[in-house]
Every structure is written in C-alpha cells, then in structure tokens.
MARZANU-485984 format. One line per field, with one value per residue (C-alpha): residue number from 1; x negated, y negated, z negated. Coordinates in pm, 1 decimal. Layout:
N
i	(NUM,...)
c1	(X,...)
c2	(Y,...)
c3	(Z,...)
//
This chain:
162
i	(1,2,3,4,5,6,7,8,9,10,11,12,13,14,15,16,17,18,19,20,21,22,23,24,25,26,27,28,29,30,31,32,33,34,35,36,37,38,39,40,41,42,43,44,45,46,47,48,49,50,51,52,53,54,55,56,57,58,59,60,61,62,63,64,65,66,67,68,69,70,71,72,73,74,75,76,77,78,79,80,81,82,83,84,85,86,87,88,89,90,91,92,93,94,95,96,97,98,99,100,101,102,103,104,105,106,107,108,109,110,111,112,113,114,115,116,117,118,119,120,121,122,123,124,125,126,127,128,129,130,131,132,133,134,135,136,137,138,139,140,141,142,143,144,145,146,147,148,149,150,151,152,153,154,155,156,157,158,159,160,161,162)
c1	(4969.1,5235.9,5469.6,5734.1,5570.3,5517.9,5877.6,5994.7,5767.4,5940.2,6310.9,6199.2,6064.3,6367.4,6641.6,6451.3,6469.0,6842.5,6734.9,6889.6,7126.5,7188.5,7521.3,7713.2,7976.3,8149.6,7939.8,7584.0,7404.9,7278.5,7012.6,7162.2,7012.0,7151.4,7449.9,7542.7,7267.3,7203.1,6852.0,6836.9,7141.3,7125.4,7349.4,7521.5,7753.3,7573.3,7650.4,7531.4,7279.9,7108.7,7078.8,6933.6,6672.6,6654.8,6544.7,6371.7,6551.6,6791.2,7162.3,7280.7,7123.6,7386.7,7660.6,7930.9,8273.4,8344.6,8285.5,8666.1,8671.4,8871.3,9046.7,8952.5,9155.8,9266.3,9010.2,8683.7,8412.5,8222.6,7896.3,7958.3,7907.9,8124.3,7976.7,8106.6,8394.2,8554.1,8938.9,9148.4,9489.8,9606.0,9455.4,9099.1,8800.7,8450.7,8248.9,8065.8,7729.2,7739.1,7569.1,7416.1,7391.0,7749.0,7808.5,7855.1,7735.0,7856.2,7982.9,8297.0,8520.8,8785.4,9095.0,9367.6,9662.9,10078.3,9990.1,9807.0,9431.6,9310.4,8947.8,8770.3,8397.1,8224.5,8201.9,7983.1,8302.2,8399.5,8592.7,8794.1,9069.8,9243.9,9562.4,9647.6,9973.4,10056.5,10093.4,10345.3,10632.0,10987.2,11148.0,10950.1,11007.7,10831.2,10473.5,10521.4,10174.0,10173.8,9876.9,9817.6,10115.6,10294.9,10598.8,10569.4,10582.3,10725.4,10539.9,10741.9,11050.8,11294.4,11356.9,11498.9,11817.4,12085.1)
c2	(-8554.6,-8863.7,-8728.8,-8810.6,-8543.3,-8299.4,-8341.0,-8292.1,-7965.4,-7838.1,-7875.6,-7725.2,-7379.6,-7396.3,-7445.7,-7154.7,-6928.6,-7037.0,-7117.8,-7460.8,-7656.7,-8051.4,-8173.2,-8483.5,-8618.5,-8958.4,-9072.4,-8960.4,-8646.7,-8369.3,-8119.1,-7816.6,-7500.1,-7175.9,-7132.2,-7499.9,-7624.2,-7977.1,-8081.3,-8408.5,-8659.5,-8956.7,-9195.6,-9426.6,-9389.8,-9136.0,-8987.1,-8666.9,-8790.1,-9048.6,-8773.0,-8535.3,-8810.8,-8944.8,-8587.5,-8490.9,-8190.0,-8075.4,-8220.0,-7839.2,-7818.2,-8048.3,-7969.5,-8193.5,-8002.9,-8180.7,-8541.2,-8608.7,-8950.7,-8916.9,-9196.1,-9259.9,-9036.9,-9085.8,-8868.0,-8998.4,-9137.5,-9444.0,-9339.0,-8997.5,-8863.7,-8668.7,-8346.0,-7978.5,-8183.9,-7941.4,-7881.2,-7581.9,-7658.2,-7896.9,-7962.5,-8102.5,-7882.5,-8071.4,-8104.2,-8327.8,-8236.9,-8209.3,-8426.7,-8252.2,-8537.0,-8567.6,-8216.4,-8067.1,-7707.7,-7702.5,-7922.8,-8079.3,-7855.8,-8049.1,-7934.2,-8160.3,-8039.4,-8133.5,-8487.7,-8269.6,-8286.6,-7972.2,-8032.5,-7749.6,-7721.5,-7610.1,-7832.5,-7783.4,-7679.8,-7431.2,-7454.2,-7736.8,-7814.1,-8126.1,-8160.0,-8520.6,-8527.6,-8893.1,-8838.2,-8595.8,-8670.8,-8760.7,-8506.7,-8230.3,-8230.4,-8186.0,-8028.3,-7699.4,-7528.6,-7131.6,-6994.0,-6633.5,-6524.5,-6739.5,-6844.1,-7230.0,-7534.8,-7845.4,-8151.3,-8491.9,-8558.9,-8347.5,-8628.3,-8375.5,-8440.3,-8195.3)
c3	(5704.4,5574.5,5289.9,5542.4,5770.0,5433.0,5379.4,5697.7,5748.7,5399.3,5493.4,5855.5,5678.5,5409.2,5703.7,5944.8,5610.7,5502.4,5183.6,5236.6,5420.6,5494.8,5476.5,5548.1,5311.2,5381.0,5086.3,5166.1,5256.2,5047.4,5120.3,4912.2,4801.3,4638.7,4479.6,4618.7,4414.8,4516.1,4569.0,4719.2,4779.0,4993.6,4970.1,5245.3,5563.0,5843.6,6167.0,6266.0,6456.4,6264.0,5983.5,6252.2,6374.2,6004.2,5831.0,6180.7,6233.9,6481.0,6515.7,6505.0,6162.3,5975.0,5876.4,5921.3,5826.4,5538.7,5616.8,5587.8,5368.1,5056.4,4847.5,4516.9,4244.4,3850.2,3765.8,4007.7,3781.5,3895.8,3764.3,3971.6,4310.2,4454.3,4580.9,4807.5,4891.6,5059.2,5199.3,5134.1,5356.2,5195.4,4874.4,4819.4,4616.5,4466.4,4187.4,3987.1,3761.5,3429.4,3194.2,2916.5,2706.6,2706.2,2603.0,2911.3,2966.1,3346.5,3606.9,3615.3,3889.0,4045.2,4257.9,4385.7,4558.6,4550.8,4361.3,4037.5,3937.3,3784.1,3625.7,3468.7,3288.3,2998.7,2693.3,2363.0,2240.2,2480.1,2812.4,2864.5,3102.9,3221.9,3412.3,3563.9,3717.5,3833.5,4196.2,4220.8,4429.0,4274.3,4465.7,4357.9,3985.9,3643.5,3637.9,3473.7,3324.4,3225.8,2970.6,2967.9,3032.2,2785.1,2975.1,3141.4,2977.9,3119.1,3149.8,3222.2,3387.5,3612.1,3924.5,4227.1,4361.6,4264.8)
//
C-alpha cells in the first residue's frame, strides 16, 4: 500500500466515525478533528470536487459552507492562516493558533462585525483583549466599550448627524 493509499484509508475510517471532517476555506482546506482541532491544512484555491477527487473521498464529505472569501483586515497576520472562518449574520468569526513561543497560552479568537475587531486569547500574562475600531461607519458614532458592569466608555469621535 502507497502512503497516499494509507492516508486516504485513514481519513476514510476517521470521516465514517465523525471523528473528523474536511473543510474548504477560500484559502486552503483543513482536515479538522475535535473541538475544531486542526490536523492538516492545505493550502491553495479548491473546488469541491477537486478536494473530493484530491483526498479520494466523496464530494458529500466536504464541507463547503464557509468558503465565502474574506478581505484582508487591520488585525490579519501575514505569517497566519486564517482558520473556522465562519459567518454569524453579519459579522465574521475565526481563529488563529497560538504561538507558544510568543507567549500565547491559546489561540487568537477573532470577531468582526459593524466595522470593530474584537480579538481575544490567553497571554503569559493573563487574558488579553484587543479592540480595533477603524472601519466603523461615520454615521454610526464613537465605539463605546462596557467592563463588568462599569458603565461605557467612549472611544473616538461622535460623527452622526444630529
């Protein structure tokens, strides 16, 4: 048996038990285990179909429901893949994974919706978020953020019409 063949007869029993799936970004494809863990990404520009003939498994298989291409954002690294890009009405969800030897104790958690970037993980230091706020539209005013309970606090300029 090829290691092609091996690897082929592995993802077969992993996909018949559901301990995997294959998906298809607009970046790649990623063969993803539990808890969205990801254990093989691909990169490149695929159809369905040349992932189904490509990983020798059927075109029902892959899933393609978040393919939807997304433009690069302040906060996209270059060094990083994108991955579990996935859409929430309108606002986009992924991740990226950590790097350990950059003090990260978790992935980086991403969330973009109304022109703000909301990036949560888990530093050395404890759990750090950023908020990026450059794309939000003139009309709908300043980015106000709320800790705890501990009433809002405003963050830039006020630029609706009265």
């Amino acid at each position: 048996m090829t290691p092609g063949a091996a690897l082929r007869t592995l993802l077969l029993a992993l996909l018949a038990t559901g301990a995997c799936q294959v998906v298809l970004y607009s970046d790649g494809i990623e063969v993803e285990g539990p808890d969205d863990t990801s254990l093989l990404f691909v990169g490149g520009d695929f159809t369905v179909d040349q992932v189904a003939a490509l990983l020798g498994i059927p075109v029902e298989a892959v899933d393609a429901k978040r393919r939807r291409p997304r433009p690069s954002q302040p906060g996209d690294h270059p060094n990083f893949t994108r991955h579990d890009l996935t859409d929430i009405g309108e606002s986009v969800a992924w991740r990226y994974q950590g790097v350990p030897g950059d003090g990260d104790l978790s992935d980086h958690f991403w969330l973009a919706v109304l022109g703000v970037e909301v990036m949560v993980r888990r530093r050395n230091d404890g759990v750090y978020v950023s908020i990026e706020n450059d794309a939000i539209d003139t009309g709908h005013g300043p980015l106000l953020v709320e800790v705890d309970q501990g009433g809002a606090n405003t963050y830039g300029e006020d630029t609706r019409d009265e």
